[in-house]
N, C-alpha and C positions, 0 to 999 in steps of 0.2 A: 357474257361476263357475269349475269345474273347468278347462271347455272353452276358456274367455276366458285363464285362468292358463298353461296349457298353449300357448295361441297365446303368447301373451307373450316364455314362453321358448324358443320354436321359433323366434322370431327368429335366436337363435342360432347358429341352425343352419347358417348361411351366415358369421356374423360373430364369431364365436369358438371357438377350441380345446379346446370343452369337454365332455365326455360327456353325454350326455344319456341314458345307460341308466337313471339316477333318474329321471328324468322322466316314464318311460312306467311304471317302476316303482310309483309313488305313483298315479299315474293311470287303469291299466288297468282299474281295478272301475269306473269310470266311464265311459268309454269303449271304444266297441268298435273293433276293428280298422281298418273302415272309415271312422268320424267321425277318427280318426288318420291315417289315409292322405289323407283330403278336406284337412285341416288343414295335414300335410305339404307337399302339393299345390300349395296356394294361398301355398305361401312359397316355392316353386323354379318356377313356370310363369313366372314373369318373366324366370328366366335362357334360355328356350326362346321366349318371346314378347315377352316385353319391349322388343325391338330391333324393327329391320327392314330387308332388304336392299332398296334399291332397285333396282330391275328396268331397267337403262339400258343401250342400245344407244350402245356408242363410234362416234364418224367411223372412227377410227384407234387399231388396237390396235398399238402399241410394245412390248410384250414379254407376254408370256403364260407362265404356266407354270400346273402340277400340284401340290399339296401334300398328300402323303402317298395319291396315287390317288382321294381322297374331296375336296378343295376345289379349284376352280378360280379363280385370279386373273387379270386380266386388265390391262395398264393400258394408258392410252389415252387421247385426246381427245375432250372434248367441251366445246361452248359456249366454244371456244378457251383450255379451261384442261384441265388432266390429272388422270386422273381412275383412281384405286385402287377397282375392282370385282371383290369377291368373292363366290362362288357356293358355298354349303353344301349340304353333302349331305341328303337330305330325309329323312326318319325315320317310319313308318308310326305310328297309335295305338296298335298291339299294341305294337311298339318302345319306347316311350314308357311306356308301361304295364312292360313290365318294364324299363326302365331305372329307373323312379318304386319299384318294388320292390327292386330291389337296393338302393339310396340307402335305404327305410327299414328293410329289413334292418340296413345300417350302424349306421343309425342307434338301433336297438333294440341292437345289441350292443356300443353304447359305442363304436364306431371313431372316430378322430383324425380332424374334418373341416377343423382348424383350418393355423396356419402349419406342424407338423408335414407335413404332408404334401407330398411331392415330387413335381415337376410331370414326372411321367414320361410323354412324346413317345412311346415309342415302342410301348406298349402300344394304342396311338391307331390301329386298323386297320379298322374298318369303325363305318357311320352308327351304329349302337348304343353303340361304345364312345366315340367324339367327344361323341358325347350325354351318356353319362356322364361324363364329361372335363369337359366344359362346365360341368354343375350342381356335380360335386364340389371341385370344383379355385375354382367362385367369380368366374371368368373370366370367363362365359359370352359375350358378344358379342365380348369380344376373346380369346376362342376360338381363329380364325384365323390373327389378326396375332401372337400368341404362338410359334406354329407353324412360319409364315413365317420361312425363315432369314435375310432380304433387309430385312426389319424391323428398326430401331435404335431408335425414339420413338416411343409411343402415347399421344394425347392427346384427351380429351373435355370440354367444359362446359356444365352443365346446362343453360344456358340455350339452346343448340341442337339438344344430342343428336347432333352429329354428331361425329363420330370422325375425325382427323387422324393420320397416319403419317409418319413420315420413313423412306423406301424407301434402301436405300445405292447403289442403280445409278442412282438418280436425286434424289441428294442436294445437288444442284446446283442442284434448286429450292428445297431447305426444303421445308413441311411440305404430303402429300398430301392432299385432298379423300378421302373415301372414298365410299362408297355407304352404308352403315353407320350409323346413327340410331337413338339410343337414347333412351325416354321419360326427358323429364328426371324422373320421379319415382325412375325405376329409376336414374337416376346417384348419386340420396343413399344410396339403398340400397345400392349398391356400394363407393362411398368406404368407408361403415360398415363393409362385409363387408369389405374391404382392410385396413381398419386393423386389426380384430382378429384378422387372418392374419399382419400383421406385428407384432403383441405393441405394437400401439398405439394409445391410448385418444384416440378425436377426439367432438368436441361441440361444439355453438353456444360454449360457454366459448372452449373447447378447441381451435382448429378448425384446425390443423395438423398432420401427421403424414406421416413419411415412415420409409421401411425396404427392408428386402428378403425379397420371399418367391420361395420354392422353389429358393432359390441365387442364379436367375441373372435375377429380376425386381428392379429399383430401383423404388419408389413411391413417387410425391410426394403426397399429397390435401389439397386444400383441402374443407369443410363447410360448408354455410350459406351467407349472402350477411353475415356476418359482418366477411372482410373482403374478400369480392369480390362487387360486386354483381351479378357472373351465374352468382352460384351454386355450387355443386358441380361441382370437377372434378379430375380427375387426371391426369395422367402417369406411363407405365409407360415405364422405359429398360431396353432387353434388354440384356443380357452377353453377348458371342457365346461359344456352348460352344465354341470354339475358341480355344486358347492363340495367341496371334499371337508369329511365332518373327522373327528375324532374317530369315531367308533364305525365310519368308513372302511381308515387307512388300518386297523386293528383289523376288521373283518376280511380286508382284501391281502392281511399279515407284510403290510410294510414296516409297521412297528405292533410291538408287543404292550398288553396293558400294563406291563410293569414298567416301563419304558415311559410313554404314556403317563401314566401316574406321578413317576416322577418328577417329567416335567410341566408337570402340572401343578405340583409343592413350588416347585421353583418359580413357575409366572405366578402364583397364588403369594407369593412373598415380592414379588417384583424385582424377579433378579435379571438379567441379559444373559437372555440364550440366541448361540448365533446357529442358523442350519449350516453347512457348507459341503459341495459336492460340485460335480464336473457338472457341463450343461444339459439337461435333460433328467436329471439322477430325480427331479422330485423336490426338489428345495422350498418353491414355493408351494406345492401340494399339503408339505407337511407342515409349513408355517402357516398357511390357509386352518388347515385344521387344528393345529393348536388353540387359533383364537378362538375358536369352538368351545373353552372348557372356559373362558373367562365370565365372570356373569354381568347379567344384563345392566349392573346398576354401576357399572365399571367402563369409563374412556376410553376408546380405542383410537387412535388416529394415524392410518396409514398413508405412505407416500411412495411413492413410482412412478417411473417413469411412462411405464403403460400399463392401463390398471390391467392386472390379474386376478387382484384377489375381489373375491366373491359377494362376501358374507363375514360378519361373526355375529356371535349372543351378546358382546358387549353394546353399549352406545355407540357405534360406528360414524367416524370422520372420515372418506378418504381425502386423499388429496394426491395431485396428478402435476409434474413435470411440466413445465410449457417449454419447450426448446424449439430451434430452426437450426439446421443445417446451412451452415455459409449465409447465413444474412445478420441484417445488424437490427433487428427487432430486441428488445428486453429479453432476456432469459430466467423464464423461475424455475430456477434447480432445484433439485434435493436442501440443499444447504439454504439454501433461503426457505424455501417449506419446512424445515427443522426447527428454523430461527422463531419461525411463525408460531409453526406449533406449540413451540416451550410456552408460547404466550396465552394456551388455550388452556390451560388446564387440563392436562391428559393423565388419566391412570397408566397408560400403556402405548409407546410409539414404534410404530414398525417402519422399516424399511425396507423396501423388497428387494435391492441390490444394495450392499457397500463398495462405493468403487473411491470414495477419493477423500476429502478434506471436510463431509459430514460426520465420517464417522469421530472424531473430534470431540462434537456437539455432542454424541451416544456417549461418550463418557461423563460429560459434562449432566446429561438429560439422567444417567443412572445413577451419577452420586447424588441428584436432587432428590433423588425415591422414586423415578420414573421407571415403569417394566420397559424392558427396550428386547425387542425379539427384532433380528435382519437376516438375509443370504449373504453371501459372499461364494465366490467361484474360488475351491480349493478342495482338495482329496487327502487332507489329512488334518490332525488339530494343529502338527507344526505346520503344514504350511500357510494355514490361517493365523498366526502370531506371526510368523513372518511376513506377510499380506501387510497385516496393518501397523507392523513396526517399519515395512517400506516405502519411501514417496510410491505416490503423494498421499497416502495416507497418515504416516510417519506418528504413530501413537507411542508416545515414550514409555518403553518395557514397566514401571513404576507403576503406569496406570492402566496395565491390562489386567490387573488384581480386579478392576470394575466388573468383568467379564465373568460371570457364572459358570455356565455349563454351553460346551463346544458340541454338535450334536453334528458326525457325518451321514450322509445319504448316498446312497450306491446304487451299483447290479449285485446280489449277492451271487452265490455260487449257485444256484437254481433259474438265474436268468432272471430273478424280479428284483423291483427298487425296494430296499429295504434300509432302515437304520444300521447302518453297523458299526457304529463306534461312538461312545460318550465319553466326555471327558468334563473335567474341573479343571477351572485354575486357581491356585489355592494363594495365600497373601503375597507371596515371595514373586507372583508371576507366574508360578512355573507349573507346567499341565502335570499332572493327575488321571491317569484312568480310574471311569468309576466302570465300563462296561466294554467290553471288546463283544459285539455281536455279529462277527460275521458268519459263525455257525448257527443261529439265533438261539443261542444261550446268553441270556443276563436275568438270574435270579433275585430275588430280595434279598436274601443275605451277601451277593457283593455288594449293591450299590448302599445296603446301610453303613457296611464295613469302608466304604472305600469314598463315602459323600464325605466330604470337610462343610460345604454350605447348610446343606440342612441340617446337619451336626450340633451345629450352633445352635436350634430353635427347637429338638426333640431329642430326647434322649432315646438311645438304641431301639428300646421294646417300642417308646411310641410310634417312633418312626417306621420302624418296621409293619406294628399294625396300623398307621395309615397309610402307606403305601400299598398295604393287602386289600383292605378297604375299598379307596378308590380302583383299584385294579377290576375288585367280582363287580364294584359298583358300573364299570365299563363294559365289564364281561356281559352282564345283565343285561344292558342297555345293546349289545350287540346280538345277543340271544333273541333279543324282542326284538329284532329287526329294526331299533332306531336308530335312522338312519339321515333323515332330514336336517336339513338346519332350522326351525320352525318346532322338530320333537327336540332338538338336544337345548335349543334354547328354554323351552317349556322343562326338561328335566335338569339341565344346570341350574334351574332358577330353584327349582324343588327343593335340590340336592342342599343346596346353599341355606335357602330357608328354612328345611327340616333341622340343620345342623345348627343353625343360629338359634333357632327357638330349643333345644337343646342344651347349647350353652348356658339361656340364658335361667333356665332349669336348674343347672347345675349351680349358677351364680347363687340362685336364690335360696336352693337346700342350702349348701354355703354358708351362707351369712343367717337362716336359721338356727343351723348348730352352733354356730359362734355365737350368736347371742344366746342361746337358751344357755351356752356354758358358762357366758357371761354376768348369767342371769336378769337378761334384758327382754323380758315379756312383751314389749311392743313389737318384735320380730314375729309375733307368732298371732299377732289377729289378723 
């Protein structure tokens, strides 16, 4: 009974944050070391066997790389479709054997195997520690794909066991085939171990759960055939460990620095600019890097549901959703973090999705003088008027005039995510093209000719040469390789204070000429 008690809670082992030094404590007169280690054993060999790479020979490999000296990927054609094939590094029994020893060393001395633990890459240096990596961390068959910096979307469902990736050099098809097949028994088992790494309780009841573990994992899991009838499956969204900066998303030519520049006048006036595009186009990439040009002595306070965003140069607040799936715990939404926030004094409030009855408050938050930048999922500027003039967002046509500049994000015609298309909404409601960039043509002379917002605050030539201006000023800043969030914070702040001590030059020639024509002598000592 001892032995049967002790399997019970070695489930655990994989599936929650909890010590288990009592365990063995209460235990050990019963058991010997080895009836422990077999026990062990028989609850982690699924993360090492459980899968299986298929062994396929591509027609045609299209790109190939190395990941971290020990995995190889390969992708390619076969059977006229494309094909994500990875190759792990092989691990001896002795290997194995002490990897299974260390794991229960941990485990006898109470070590955190739960969401506590951070998914650290780079201790990850030969077959032995990968291995350990694999079982500890809970991963195990998406091991690789974790790894992989080129990885955005990892998806499995029980009922096939095969594993699907969205690669980002080749995101142009949506979701890759892999090689990759996992026992659908081992996917319930996973979901399970997922959810109690991200502090969330799933069950046939229960059978939804989503979070984020090791930082920079988003998980979605469905359980059971509850309410899907093929089963258990999940979705992993990576975070790229990479702050995406302005002069980034310029070098990598998702947007152009005149593009860029623009809206950069326009969060520099604190208008609302919304991004909007299908899922994966980029949305939150490019509004990551927007807050990039805000400077340092300027509020920032962001909200979402699962943090994504990174970084910016301003004073940074995030703040984070608390929800549950089917339980009756408090829920802090969006719309109450809104409510919140109005009450902080923010220069600028983002929000990384509009989905319902906050966006309300964004009106409310923009006619008070607040910058308001959000996403919203939509592929054109009408259908984003439409979005929020329909429940439950229901924004009365009247007061979409609050709304600035509509900014889409795409695949362009070359297969990359790029800006293509900017729009105004101008007093009456009604959109405005200021740039159609799906060929990536948008020069200064349309969007001077075609802005109505900035209109208002520079006359043609000024506008024109500041928007030339800040453009070489980005161009420069991408020439020099700055690329950090750390150098653009250090050059926004520059940028800003060169300008201001400038001004205030001007101010003061100014009011010398005036008075000396005045002829008011006190101006001039």
């Amino acid at each position: 009974m001892v032995k049967t008690s002790l399997k019970n809670k070695l489930i655990f082992l994989t599936s929650s944050p909890i010590k288990l030094k009592s365990i063995f404590t209460n235990t050990r007169s019963s058991l010997n070391t080895g009836e422990i280690k077999d026990i062990v054993k028989s609850y982690l060999e699924p993360y090492v066997s459980g899968y299986n790479l298929e062994d396929v020979a591509l027609e045609e490999v299209l790109y190939a790389y190395d990941l971290k000296d020990l995995i190889r990927v390969e992708i390619g054609s076969i059977d006229n479709r494309l094909l994500y094939a990875v190759k792990e590094p092989g691990s001896s029994d002795e290997e194995y054997e002490e990897v299974l020893e260390e794991v229960l060393k941990n485990i006898i001395s109470g070590k955190q195997v739960g969401r506590e633990i951070q998914l650290d890459l780079d201790n990850i240096s030969d077959a032995k520690t990968y291995l350990y990596f694999k079982i500890m961390s809970g991963l195990g068959p998406f091991t690789p794909l974790v790894i992989d910096p080129y990885i955005e979307d990892i998806y499995v469902a029980g009922k096939t066991g095969r594993i699907y990736v969205v690669h980002n050099r080749f995101s142009w098809i949506g979701w890759l085939r892999t090689n990759i097949v996992i026992q659908p028994s081992f996917v319930d088992k996973l979901v399970v171990s997922l959810s109690r790494r991200i502090g969330k309780h799933i069950s046939l009841v229960n059978p939804l759960a989503e979070g984020t573990y090791g930082g920079d994992l988003r998980v979605s899991l469905v359980y059971g055939e509850t309410v899907s009838p093929h089963g258990s499956s999940l979705v992993i969204r990576k975070r790229s460990g990479v702050t995406w900066t302005i002069t980034k998303l310029i070098n990598e030519g998702t947007i152009s620095s005149i593009i860029a520049s623009y809206l950069w006048l326009v969060i520099e006036r604190k208008g609302w600019v919304i991004i909007a595009g299908h899922v994966g186009s980029g949305k939150t990439t490019l509004l990551q890097a927007l807050l990039t040009l805000i400077p340092s002595y300027r509020k920032i306070i962001t909200i979402e549901d699962t943090p994504e965003i990174s970084g910016a140069t301003g004073l940074w607040e995030p703040l984070v959703e608390k929800t549950e799936v089917f339980t009756r715990e408090s829920q802090i939404d969006s719309y109450t973090l809104l409510k919140f926030a109005l009450r902080r004094r923010p220069d600028y409030i983002v929000i990384g999705e509009v989905r319902g009855i906050e966006a309300k408050l964004l009106v409310q938050a923009s006619r008070l003088g607040h910058g308001v930048l959000n996403t919203i999922h939509a592929d054109s500027p009408e259908s984003v008027l439409k979005r929020l003039m329909a429940p439950p967002i229901s924004i009365p046509k009247n007061l979409l005039n609050n709304i600035w500049s509509i900014v889409i994000v795409g695949i362009n015609s070359t297969g990359k995510r790029s800006v293509l298309a900017l729009s105004e909404i101008n007093e009456n409601s009604e959109l405005v093209e200021i740039c159609d960039n799906t060929n990536g043509i948008c020069d200064v002379e349309k969007l001077v000719e075609s802005t109505n917002r900035l209109s208002k605050y520079y006359s043609r030539s000024d506008l024109y040469g500041e928007i030339t201006r800040r453009a070489l000023f980005l161009e420069r800043l991408v020439s020099q390789g700055v690329f950090s969030l750390s150098e653009i914070v250090d050059k926004i702040t520059e940028y800003y204070t060169s300008r201001e001590r400038a001004e205030r030059i001007d101010i003061k020639e100014t009011r010398q000429i005036t008075g000396v024509l005045s002829g008011d002598s006190k101006v001039l000592r």
